[in-house]
C-alpha positions in Angstrom: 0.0 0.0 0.0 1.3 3.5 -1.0 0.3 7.1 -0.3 0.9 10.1 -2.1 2.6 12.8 -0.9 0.3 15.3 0.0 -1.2 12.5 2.3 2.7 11.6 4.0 2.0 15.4 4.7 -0.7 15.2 6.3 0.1 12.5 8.2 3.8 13.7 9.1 2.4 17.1 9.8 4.4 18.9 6.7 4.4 20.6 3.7 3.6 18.5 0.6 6.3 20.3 -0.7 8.8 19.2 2.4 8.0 15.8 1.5 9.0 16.2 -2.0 12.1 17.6 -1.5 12.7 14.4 1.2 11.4 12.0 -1.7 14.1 13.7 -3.9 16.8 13.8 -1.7 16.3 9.8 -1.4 15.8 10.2 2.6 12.0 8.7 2.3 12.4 4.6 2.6 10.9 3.0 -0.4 9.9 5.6 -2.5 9.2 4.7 -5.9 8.5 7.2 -8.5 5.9 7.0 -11.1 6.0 10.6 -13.9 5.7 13.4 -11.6 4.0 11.5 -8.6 6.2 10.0 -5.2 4.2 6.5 -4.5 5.5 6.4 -0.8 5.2 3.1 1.9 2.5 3.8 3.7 4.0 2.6 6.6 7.2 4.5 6.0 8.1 7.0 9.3 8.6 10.4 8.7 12.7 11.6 8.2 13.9 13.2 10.8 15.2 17.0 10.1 18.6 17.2 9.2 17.9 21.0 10.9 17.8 19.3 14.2 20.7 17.0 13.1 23.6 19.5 13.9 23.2 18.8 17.5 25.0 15.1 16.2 28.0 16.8 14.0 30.7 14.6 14.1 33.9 14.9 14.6 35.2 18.5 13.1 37.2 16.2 10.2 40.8 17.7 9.8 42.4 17.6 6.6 45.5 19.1 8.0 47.9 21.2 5.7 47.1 19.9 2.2 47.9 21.8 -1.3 46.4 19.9 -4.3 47.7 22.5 -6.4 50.3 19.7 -8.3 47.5 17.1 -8.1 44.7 19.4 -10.1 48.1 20.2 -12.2 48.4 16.7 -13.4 44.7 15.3 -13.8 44.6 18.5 -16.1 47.5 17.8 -17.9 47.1 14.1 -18.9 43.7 14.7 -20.1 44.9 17.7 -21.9 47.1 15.2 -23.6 44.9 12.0 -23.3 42.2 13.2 -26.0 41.5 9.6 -27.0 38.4 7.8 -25.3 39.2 4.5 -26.3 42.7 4.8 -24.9 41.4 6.6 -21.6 38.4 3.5 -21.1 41.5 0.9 -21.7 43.4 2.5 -18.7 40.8 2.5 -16.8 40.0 -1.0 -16.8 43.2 -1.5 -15.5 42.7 1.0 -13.1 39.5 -0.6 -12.0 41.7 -4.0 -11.3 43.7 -2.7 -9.2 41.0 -0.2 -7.1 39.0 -3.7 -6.4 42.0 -5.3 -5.4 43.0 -2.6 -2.8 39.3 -2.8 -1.4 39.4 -6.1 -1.2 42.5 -6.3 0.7 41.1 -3.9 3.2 37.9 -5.6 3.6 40.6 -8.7 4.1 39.0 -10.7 1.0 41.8 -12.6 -0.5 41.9 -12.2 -4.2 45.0 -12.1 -6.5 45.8 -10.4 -9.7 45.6 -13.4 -11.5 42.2 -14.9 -10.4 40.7 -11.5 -11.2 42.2 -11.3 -15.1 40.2 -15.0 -15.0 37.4 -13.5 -13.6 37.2 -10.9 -16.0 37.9 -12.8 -18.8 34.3 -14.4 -18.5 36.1 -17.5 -16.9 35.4 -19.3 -13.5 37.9 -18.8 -11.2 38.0 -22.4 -9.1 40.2 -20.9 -6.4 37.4 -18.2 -5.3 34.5 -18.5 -3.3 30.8 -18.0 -5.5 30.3 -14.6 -3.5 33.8 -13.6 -3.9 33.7 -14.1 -7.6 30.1 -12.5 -7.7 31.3 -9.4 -5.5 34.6 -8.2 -7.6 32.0 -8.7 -11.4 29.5 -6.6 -9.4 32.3 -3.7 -8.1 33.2 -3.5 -11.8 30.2 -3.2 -13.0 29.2 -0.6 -10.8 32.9 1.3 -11.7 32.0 0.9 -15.4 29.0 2.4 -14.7 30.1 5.3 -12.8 32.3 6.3 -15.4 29.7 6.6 -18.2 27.9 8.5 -15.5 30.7 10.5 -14.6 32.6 11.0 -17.5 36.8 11.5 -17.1 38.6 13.6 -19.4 37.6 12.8 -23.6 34.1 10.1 -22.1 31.4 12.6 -21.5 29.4 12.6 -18.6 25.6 11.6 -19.2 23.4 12.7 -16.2 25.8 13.4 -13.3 24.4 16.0 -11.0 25.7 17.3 -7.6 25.4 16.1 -5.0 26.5 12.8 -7.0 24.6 11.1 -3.4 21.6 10.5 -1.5 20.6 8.2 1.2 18.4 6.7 -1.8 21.3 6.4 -4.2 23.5 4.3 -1.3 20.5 2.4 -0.4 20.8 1.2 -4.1 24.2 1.2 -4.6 24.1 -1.5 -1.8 21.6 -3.5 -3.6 23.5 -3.7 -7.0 26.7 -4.8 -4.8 24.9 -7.9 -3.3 23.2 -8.6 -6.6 23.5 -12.7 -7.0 24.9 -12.8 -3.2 21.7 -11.8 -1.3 18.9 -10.1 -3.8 16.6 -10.2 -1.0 18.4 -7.5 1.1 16.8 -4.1 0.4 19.2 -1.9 1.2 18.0 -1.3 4.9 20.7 0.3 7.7 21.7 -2.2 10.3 20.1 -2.5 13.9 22.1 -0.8 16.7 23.6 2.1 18.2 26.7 3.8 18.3 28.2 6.7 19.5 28.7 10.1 17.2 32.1 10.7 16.3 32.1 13.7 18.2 31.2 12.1 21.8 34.4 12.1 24.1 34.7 8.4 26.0 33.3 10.0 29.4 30.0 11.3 27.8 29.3 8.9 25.2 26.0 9.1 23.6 24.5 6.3 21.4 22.6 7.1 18.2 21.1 4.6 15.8 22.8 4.1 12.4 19.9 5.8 10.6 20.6 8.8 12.9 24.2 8.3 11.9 23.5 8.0 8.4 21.4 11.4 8.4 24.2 13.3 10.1 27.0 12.3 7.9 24.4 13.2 3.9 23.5 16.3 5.4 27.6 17.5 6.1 28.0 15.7 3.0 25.4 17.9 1.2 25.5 21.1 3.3 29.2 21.7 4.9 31.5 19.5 2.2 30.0 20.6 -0.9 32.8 23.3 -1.2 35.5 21.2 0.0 38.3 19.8 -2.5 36.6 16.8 -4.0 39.8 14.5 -2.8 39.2 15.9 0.8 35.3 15.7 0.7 36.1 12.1 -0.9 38.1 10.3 1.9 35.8 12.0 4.8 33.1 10.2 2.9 34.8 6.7 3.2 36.0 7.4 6.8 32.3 8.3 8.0 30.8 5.3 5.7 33.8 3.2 7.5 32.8 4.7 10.7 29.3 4.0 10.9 29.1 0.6 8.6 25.4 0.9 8.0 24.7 -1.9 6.2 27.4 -4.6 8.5 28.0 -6.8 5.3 30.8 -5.8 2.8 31.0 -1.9 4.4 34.7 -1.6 3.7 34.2 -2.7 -0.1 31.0 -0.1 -0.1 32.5 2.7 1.3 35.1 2.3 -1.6 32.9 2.6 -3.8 31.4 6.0 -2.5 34.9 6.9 -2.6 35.4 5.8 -6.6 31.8 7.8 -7.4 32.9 10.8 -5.6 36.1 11.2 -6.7 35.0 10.5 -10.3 32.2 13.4 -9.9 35.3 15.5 -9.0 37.0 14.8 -12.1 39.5 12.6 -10.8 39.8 8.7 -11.6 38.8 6.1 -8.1 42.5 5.7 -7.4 42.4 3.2 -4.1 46.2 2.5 -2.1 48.3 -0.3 -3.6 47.9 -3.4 -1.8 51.0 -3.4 -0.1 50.0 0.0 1.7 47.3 -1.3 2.9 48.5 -1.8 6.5 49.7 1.8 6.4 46.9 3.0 5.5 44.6 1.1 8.2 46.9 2.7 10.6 46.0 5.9 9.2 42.0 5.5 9.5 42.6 4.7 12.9 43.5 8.4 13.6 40.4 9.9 11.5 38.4 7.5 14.0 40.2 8.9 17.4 41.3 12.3 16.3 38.9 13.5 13.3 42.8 13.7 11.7 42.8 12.8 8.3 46.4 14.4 6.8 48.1 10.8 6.5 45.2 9.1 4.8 44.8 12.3 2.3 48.6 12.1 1.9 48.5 8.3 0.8 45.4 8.7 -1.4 47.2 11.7 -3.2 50.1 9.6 -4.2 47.9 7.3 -5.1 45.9 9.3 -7.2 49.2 10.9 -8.8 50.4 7.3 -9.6 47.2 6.6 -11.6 47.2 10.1 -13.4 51.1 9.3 -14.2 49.4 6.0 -15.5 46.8 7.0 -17.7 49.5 10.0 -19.4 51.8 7.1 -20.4 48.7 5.0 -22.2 48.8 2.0 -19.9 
């Protein structure tokens, strides 16, 4: 059973124009659109106000000293010179191996080079589990995807807007990354609380993840929107790694947030090499203490110069 919006309105004691805007923002559960009309759950509660979110702000996320001034230099220099899309998609594929097997590693999903070239090749790979297998064709898919979305240098974008995210949008992001392993999951946060990144250990305060959730897409929507896209990227993933608000696969999802916002900044999803990985756990530990992100912005930086170097020398 569904009800329109004017009648959420009514019942939720708002504007029908307040519900639109929730319905658009993706922060009504199950909304489904049909033309110009919001067919909404009828036993979906009403969001909660991101207005009386800021009570919840998180951690004040530190970036640190950072200049990006060389890293814009170089993304706009290789696709000055990269002008062929063909060329540009090939690198990327590349690219897209090794971002999956960085997430992977830090999700501690053992997968090698090797078994994913099989994997891609439209070959079984014998040495992987069925969900491991299905869960790297999925993340590329969903990178191929973003791309088209996206666009990077010579491929056009087709409909990216900003912000590239909503609750909505993660809700189905997380569906098409268990699609084959669990298709019955709908893309619902976890049960349980946990404290705001903000709280200090003698005043802890527990919030449920939906809470969580709401906090962290309205700074993402309100206070990082004029923030450096790598910087606005990485508290993104930290926050998503935070919270884990779906408790299955979070470390692989939150990568992919990364990959989507870094491509809507015009940068490709660089993710640290493999055999960083253990540095760069250490790292996240200090965004989850401190709110200190410098050494984790540092290592994605060089990763992301890597790939630009990459890309310019037509992988």
């Amino acid at each position: 059973m569904y009800m329109s919006a004017k009648q959420a309105g009514e019942k939720w004691n708002i504007s029908e124009r307040r519900v639109r805007i929730l319905c658009s923002e993706g922060r009504v559960d199950g909304v489904v659109r049909s033309g110009w009309a919001w067919n909404i759950p009828i036993d979906t509660p009403k969001p909660g106000d991101g207005r009386q979110l800021r009570h919840l702000k998180n951690f004040d996320l530190r970036a640190g000293t950072m200049n990006f001034s060389q890293l814009d230099e170089e993304r706009d220099r290789c696709f000055s010179q990269q002008e062929d899309r063909q060329q540009i998609l090939r690198s990327y594929r590349h690219l897209v191996n090794r971002f999956i097997l960085g997430s992977f590693a830090c999700e501690e999903l053992s997968i090698e080079q090797d078994e994913l070239f099989l994997l891609f090749s439209h070959c079984f790979a014998p040495s992987l589990d069925f969900d491991t297998q299905l869960l790297a064709l999925n993340c590329r898919s969903i990178l191929m995807r973003f791309v088209q979305e996206t666009g990077l240098g010579p491929i056009p974008q087709t409909k990216t807007t900003r912000p590239f995210f909503s609750e909505q949008r993660l809700r189905e992001l997380y569906r098409s990354l268990l699609q084959g392993i669990d298709d019955e999951h709908m893309g619902i946060y976890r049960k349980g609380d946990l404290p705001s990144g903000g709280d200090s250990a003698s005043s802890v305060r527990l919030y449920t993840v939906a809470t969580q959730m709401e906090t962290l897409m309205t700074q993402y929507e309100r206070e990082w929107a004029s923030l450096h896209p790598v910087i606005r990227s990485l508290f993104f993933y930290g926050e998503l790694l935070r919270i884990r608000p779906f408790g299955r696969y979070d470390e692989v999802f939150a990568s992919l947030v990364l990959a989507g916002e870094l491509l809507c900044g015009g940068f490709p999803p660089a993710f640290v090499d493999v055999r960083q990985i253990d540095e760069f756990k250490a790292a996240l530990i200090l965004t989850r203490k401190r709110g200190n992100y410098h050494n984790a912005l540092r290592m994605l930086e060089q990763s992301l110069l890597h790939e630009l170097a990459l890309m310019m020398h037509k992988e």
